[in-house]
C-alpha positions in Angstrom: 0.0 0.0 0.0 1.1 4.2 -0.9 -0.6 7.2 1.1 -0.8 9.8 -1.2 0.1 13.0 0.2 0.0 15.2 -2.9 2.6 14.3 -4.6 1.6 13.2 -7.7 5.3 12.0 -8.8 4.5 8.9 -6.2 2.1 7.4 -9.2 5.3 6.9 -11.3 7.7 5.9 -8.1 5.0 3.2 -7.6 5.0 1.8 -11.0 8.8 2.2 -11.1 9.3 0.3 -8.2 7.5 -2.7 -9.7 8.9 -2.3 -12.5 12.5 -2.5 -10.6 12.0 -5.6 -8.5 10.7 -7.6 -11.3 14.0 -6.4 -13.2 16.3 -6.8 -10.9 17.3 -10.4 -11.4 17.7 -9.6 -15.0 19.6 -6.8 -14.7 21.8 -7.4 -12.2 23.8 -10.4 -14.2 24.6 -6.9 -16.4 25.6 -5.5 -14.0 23.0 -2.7 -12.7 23.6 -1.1 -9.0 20.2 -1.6 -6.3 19.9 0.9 -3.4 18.1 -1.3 -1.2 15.0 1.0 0.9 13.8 -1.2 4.4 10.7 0.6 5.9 8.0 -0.9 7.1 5.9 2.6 7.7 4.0 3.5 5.0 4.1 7.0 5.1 7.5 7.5 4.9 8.4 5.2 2.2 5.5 7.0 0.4 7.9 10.0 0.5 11.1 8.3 0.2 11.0 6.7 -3.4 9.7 9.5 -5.2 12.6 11.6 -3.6 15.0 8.6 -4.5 13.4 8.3 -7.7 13.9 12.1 -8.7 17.2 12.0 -7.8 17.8 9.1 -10.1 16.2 11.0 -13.1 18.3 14.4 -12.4 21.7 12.0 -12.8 20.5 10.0 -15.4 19.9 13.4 -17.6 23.3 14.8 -16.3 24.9 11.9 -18.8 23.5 13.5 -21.6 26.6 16.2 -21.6 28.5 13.1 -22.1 29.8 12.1 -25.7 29.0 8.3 -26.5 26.8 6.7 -29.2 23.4 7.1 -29.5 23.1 2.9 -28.5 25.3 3.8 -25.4 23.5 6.2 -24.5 20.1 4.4 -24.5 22.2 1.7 -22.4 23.2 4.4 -19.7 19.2 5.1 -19.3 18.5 1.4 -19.1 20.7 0.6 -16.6 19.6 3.6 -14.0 20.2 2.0 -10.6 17.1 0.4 -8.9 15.6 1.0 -6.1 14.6 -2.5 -3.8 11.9 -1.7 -1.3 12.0 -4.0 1.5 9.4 -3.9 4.7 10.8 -6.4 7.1 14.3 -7.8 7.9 13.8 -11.3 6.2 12.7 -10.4 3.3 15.6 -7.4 3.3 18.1 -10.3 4.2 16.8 -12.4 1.1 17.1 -9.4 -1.0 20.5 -8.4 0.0 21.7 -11.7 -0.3 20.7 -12.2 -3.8 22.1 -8.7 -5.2 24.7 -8.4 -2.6 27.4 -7.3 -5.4 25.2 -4.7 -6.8 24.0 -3.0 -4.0 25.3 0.4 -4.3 23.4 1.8 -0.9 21.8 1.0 2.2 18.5 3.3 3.6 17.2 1.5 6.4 14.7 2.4 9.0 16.2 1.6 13.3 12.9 -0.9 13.6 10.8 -2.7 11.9 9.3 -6.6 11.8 11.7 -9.2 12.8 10.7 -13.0 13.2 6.7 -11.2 13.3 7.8 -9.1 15.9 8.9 -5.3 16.1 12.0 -5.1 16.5 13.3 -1.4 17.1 16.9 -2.4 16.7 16.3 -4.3 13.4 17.9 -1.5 11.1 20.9 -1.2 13.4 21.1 -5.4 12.9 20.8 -5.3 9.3 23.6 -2.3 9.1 25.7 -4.3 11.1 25.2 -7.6 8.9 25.5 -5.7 5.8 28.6 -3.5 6.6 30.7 -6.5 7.9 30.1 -7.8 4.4 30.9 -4.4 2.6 32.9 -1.9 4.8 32.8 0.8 2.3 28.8 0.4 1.8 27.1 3.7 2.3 24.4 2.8 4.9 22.2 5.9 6.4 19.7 4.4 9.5 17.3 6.7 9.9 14.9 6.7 13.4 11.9 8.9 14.9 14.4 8.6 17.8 16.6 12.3 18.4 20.1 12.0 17.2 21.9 11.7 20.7 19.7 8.5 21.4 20.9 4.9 22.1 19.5 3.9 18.6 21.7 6.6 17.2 25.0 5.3 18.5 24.4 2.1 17.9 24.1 3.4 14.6 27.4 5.3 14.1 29.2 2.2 16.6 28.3 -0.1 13.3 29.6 2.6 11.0 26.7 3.9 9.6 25.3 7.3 9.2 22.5 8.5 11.3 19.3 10.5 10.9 16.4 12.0 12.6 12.7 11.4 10.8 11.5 14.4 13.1 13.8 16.7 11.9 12.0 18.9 9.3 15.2 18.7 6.7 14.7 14.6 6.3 13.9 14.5 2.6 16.8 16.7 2.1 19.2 14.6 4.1 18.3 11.7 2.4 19.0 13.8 -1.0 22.7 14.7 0.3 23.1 10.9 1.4 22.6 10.3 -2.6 25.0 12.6 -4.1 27.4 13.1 -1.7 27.8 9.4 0.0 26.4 7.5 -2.8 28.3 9.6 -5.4 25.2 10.4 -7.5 26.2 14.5 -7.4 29.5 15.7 -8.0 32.3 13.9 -7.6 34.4 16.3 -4.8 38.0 15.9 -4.4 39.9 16.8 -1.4 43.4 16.5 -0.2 44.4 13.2 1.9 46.7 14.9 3.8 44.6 18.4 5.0 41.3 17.5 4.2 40.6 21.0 2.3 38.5 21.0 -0.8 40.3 21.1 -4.3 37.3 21.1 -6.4 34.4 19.1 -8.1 33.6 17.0 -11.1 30.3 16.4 -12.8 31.6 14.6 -15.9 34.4 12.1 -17.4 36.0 15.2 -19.4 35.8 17.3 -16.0 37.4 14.5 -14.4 40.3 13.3 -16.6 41.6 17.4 -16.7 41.1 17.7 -12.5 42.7 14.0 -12.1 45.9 14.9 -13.8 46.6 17.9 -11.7 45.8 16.6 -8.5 48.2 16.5 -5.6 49.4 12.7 -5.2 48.0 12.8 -2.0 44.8 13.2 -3.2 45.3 10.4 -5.9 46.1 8.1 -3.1 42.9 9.2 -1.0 40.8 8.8 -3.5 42.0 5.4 -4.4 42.2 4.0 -0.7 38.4 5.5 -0.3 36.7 3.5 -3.6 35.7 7.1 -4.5 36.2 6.5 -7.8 34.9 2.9 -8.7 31.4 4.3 -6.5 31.6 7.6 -8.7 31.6 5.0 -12.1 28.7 2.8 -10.6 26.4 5.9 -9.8 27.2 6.7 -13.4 26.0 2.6 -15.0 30.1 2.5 -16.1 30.0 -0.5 -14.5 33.1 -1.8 -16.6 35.6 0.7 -15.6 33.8 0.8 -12.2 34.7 -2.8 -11.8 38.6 -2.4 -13.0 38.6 0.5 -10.3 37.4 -1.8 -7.5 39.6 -4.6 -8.6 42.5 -2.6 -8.0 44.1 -2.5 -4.7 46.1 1.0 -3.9 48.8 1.4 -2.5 49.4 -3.1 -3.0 49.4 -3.0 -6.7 51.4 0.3 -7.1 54.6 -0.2 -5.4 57.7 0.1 -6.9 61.1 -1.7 -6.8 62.1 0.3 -3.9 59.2 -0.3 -1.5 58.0 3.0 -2.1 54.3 3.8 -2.9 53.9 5.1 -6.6 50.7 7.4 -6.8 51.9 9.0 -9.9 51.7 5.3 -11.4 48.2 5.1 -10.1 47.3 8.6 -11.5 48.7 7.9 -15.2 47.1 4.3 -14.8 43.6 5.6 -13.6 43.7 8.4 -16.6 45.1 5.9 -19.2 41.7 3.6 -18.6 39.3 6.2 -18.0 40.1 8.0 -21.9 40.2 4.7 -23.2 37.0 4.1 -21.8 35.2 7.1 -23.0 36.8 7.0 -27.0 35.2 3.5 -26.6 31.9 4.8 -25.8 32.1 7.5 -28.3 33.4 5.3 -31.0 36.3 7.8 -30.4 34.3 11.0 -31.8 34.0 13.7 -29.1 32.4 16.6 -28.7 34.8 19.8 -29.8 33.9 21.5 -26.2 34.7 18.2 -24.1 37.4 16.7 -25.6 41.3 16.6 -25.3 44.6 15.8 -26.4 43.5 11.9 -26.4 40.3 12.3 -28.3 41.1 10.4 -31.6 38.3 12.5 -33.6 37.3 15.3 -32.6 33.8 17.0 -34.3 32.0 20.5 -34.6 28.3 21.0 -34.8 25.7 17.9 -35.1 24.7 15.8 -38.0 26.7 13.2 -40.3 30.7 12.9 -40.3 30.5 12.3 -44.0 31.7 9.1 -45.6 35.8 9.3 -45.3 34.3 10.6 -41.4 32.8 7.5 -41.1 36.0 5.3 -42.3 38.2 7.3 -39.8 35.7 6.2 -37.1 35.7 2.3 -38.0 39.5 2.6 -38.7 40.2 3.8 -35.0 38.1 1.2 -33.7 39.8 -1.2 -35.9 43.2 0.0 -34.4 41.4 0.0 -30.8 39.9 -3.4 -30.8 43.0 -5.3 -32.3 46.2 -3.2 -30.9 47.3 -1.9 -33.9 49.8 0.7 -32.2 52.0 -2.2 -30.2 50.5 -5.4 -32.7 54.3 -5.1 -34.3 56.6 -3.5 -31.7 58.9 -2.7 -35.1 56.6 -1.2 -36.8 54.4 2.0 -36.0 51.0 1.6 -36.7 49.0 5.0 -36.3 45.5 6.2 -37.5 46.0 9.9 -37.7 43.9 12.2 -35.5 41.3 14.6 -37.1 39.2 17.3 -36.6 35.6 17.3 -38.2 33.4 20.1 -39.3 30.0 17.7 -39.7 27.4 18.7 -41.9 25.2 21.1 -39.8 28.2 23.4 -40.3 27.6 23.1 -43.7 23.6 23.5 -43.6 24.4 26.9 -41.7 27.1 28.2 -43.7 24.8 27.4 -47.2 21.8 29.1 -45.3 23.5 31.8 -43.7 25.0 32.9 -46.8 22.0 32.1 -48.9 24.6 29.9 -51.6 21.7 27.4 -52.1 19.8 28.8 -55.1 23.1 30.8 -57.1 25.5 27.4 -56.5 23.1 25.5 -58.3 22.3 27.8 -60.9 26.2 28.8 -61.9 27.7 27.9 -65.0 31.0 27.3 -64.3 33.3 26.1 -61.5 35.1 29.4 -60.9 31.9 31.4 -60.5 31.2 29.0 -57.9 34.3 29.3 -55.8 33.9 33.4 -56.2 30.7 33.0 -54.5 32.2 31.0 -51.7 35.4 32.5 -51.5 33.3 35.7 -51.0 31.3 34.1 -47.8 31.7 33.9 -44.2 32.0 30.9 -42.0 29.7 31.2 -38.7 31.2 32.5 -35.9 31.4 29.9 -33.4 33.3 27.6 -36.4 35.7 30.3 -36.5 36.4 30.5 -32.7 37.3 26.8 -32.8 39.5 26.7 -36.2 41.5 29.4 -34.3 41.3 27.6 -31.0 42.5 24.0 -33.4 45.1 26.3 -35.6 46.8 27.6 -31.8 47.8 23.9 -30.9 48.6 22.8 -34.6 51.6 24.0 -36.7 52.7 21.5 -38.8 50.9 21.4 -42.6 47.5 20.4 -42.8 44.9 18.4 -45.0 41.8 20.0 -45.5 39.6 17.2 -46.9 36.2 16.5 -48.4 33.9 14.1 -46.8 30.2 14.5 -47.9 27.6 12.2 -47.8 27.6 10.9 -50.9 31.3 9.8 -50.5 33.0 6.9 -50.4 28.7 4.7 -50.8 29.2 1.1 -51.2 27.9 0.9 -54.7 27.9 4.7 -56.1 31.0 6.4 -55.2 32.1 9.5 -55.3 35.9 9.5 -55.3 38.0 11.7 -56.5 34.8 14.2 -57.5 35.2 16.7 -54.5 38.4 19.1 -53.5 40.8 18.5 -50.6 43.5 21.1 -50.4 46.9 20.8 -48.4 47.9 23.9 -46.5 52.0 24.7 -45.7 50.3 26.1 -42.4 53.5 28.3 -42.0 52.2 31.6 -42.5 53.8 34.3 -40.2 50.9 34.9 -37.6 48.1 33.0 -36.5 45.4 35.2 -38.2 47.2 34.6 -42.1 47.2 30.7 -41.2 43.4 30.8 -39.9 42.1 32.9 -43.4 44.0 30.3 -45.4 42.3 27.8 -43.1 38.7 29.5 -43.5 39.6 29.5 -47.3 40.5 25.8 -48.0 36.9 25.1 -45.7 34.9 27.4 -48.3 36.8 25.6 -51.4 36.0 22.1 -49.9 31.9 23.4 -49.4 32.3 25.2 -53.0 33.3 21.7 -54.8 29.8 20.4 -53.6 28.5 22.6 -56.2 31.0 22.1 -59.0 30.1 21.3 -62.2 31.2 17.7 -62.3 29.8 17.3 -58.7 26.4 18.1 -60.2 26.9 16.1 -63.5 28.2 13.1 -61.7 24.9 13.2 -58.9 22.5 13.6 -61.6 23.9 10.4 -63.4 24.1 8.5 -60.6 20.2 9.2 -59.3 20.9 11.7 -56.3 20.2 15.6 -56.4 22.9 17.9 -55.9 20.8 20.2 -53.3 21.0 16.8 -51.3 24.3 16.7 -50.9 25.5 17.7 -47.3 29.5 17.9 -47.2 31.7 17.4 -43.5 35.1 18.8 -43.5 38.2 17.0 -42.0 41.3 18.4 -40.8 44.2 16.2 -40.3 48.1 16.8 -39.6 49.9 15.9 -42.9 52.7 12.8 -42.2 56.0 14.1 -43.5 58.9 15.6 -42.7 60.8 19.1 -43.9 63.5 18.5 -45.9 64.5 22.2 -47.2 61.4 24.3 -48.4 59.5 20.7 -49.2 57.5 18.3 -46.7 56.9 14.8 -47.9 56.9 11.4 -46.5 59.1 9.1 -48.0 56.7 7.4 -49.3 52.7 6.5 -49.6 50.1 5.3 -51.6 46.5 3.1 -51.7 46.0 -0.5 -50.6 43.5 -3.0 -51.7 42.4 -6.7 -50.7 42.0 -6.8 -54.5 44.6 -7.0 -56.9 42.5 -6.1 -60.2 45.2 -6.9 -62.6 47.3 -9.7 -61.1 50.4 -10.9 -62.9 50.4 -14.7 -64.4 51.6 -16.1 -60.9 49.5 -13.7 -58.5 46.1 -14.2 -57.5 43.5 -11.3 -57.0 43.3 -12.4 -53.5 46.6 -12.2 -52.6 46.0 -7.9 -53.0 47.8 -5.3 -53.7 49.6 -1.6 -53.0 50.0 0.9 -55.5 53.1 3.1 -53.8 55.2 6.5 -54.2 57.7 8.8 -53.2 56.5 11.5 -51.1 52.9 12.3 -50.5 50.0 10.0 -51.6 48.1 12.4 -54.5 50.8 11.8 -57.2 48.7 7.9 -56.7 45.5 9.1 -57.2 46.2 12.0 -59.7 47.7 8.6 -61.7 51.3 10.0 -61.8 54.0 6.8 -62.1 54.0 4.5 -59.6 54.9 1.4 -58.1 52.5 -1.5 -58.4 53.4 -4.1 -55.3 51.8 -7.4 -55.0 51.8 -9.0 -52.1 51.7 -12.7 -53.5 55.2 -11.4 -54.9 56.5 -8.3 -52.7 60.1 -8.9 -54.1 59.2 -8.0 -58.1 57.6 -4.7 -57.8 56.2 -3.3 -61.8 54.9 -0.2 -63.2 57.9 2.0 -62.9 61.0 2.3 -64.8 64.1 2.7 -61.9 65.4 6.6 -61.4 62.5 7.9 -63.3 59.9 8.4 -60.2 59.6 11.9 -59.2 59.0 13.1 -55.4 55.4 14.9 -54.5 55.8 16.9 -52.3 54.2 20.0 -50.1 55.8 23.2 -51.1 56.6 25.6 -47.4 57.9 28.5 -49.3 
């Protein structure tokens, strides 16, 4: 039975909480947290679990500032801790012993039914029971009794916390037990050796800047209080949450010496916690949250275009199969980019009002007057200058629309990508040439063989929607050029296999310096790899180097 009490958020507390103890068996082998609510009075759990309930909404919406997937996100939702209301210590015993591992709190009234009989010590029993099986549990008992009473200290003896129901700040006690004990608010960091406040956290970005400039002292605090690992479970991480618990500080962090390493546990904690999120995000993140680990970093909603799209699967290819240490002698990297996506593009076209006069011009350069001529929002500005402060070395401005790089239609080598020296002499001549290349990558959207080649393939041109990726050019300076030494294009499929090769077997077409003199069909190495050792297509001392020009 409820007693309403005006409150009409109790209608959906009640459904929720039936909802969560016919879940909870499921759920839990997933690994989804419980609080566990013993109260046998009616009135008060009648205000408890829409409270609890609340404050499980108000975190659940906080992880939308989060960058992950749209599945992941779904997930998070899903897997919102329940909330296990129990009225008497047997059947709270049964329930505890069942979910014991993914019980992430304990709110328990001083007395209820024990055996059929009141007990008024029954909470302080259960707290007992449950604490000597979890010492770092949160537990609050809570008693009509005043604070200094027996019940009270009996309370605090067992090591749980302690408060009034006759106090007229209850509900808001229990609130504070949520976010600050149960780590559902904030995550607040202090130091181990003072105790004074060094700031709080509300989210995985937040916390992987304030982790690395914490004090060691309040690394190994931290770590010797589960803060973290409890902070992950409020937050349904329960993978990370679980590595975090697993570890033992200062045991696993000692060095040769004896000596207790707290930087190691600092670098280790940060190294799993970024991993962690580029997994959620399938290593896109949000321009405003992400930093110097993010893999791909993106501006402004909507698609990443199609080479966006093959950055993505190629950094969870290199994530999910090691790529970086698969061959210790050999360096494996999937460069890092930066991604316009293709609202930018929707608001630039509409700002400007290029829609109607790109479609209608007759030739190319007409259409790159008209862009050149525009201006890029803003806020896109703010963040190529903000990208342009923290990168010097030449740049690839490259196309990546929607239409580009379909299964069965397309559209390489249609659309412009520029390389930029990026050595201009301030930062204001390198961000207009920046800004430039951005406009001439939108213009070739709207370029005459753009339009021809979408009208014979079925699509319209005012479809199109184009992303924009910035990447650092691989290379190095040799005089007033910057080239690799070499690159080129891999396939599975060798199209035109010699006698003894099979298609199969695939191939690489390769060349000096930088990768366009391949595609612009420029001479170039042909390499089977059914026969590595008899490279064709070239005659020897006649290949020339393409290179990036820094004067």
């Amino acid at each position: 039975p409820f007693v309403w009490q005006g409150n009409v958020s109790l209608f959906t507390a009640m459904f929720k909480a039936v909802e969560d103890r016919l879940n909870a068996a499921n759920d839990s082998e997933y690994g989804v947290q419980s609080i566990l609510l013993v109260e046998d009075n009616v009135k008060f759990y009648s205000s408890y679990l829409p409270t609890l309930y609340l404050e499980l909404w108000k975190q659940n919406q906080s992880l939308r500032g989060e960058t992950m997937t749209l599945r992941e996100r779904m997930l998070r939702m899903k897997s919102r801790p329940k909330v296990l209301l129990c009225t008497n210590f047997e059947e709270a015993a049964d329930i505890y012993s069942r979910y014991s591992d993914n019980i992430i709190g304990l709110i328990t009234d001083a007395g209820f039914p024990r055996d059929g009989e009141h007990d008024p010590f029954a909470g302080v029993s259960f707290a007992e029971h449950v604490l000597s099986d979890r010492p770092a549990l949160p537990v609050l008992v809570q008693s009509a009794a005043p604070p200094d009473s027996e019940i009270a200290q009996a309370a605090r003896r067992v090591g749980a916390k302690f408060t009034s129901k006759n106090q007229p700040s209850l509900l808001s006690e229990i609130r504070h037990f949520l976010t600050e004990d149960m780590m559902f608010g904030p995550l607040t960091f202090q130091d181990g050796l003072t105790g004074s406040e060094l700031g709080s956290v509300s989210s995985v970005t937040e916390l992987l800047s304030t982790w690395q400039s914490l004090p060691e002292s309040a690394v190994a605090f931290h770590a010797r209080e589960c803060h973290l690992s409890k902070w992950f479970l409020a937050r349904a991480e329960f993978s990370l949450a679980r590595r975090f618990r697993a570890s033992n500080y200062p045991t696993d962090f000692i060095d040769p010496e004896g000596r207790e390493r707290a930087d190691w546990l600092r670098n280790w904690i940060l190294s799993e916690t970024r991993a962690h999120r580029n997994k959620l995000a399938s290593g896109v993140e949000n321009v405003h949250s992400a930093d110097a680990s993010t893999t791909i970093v993106r501006l402004g909603k909507g698609s990443l275009g199609g080479k966006g799209r093959g950055f993505r699967f190629l950094h969870s290819i290199e994530d999910k199969y090691s790529l970086s240490t698969l061959l210790p002698e050999l360096e494996m990297v999937v460069p890092r980019s930066f991604i316009l996506a293709t609202e930018v593009f929707d608001r630039f076209i509409e700002d400007n009002k290029l829609m109607v006069p790109a479609l209608n011009a007759t030739t190319n350069e007409e259409v790159r007057e008209m862009f050149a001529a525009a201006t890029l929002p803003q806020d896109v500005t703010v963040e190529l200058r903000r990208y342009l402060e923290a990168q010097t070395s030449p740049l690839a401005v490259r196309s990546s629309s929607l239409f580009e790089d379909a299964f069965l239609q397309p559209f390489a080598g249609i659309y412009e990508s520029i390389m930029l020296p990026n050595t201009a002499g301030s930062l204001e001549a390198r961000l207009d040439e920046l800004s430039w290349a951005v406009r001439m990558v939108y213009a070739s959207a709207y370029c005459l063989e753009a339009r021809a080649y979408s009208e014979g393939t079925g699509n319209r041109a005012e479809e199109e929607k184009m992303a924009v990726i910035m990447q650092e050019v691989v290379g190095d300076v040799h005089g007033d050029h910057f080239y690799p030494s070499l690159a080129g294009v891999a396939n599975s499929i060798d199209f035109y296999p010699r006698p003894h090769t099979q298609p199969e077997d695939g191939c690489a077409q390769l060349r000096l310096g930088l990768g366009f003199g391949v595609v612009d069909n420029l001479p170039s190495v042909h390499l089977s790899l059914g026969d590595p050792a008899n490279p064709t297509g070239y005659a020897e001392g006649e290949m020339q180097v393409s290179a990036l020009n820094l004067a």
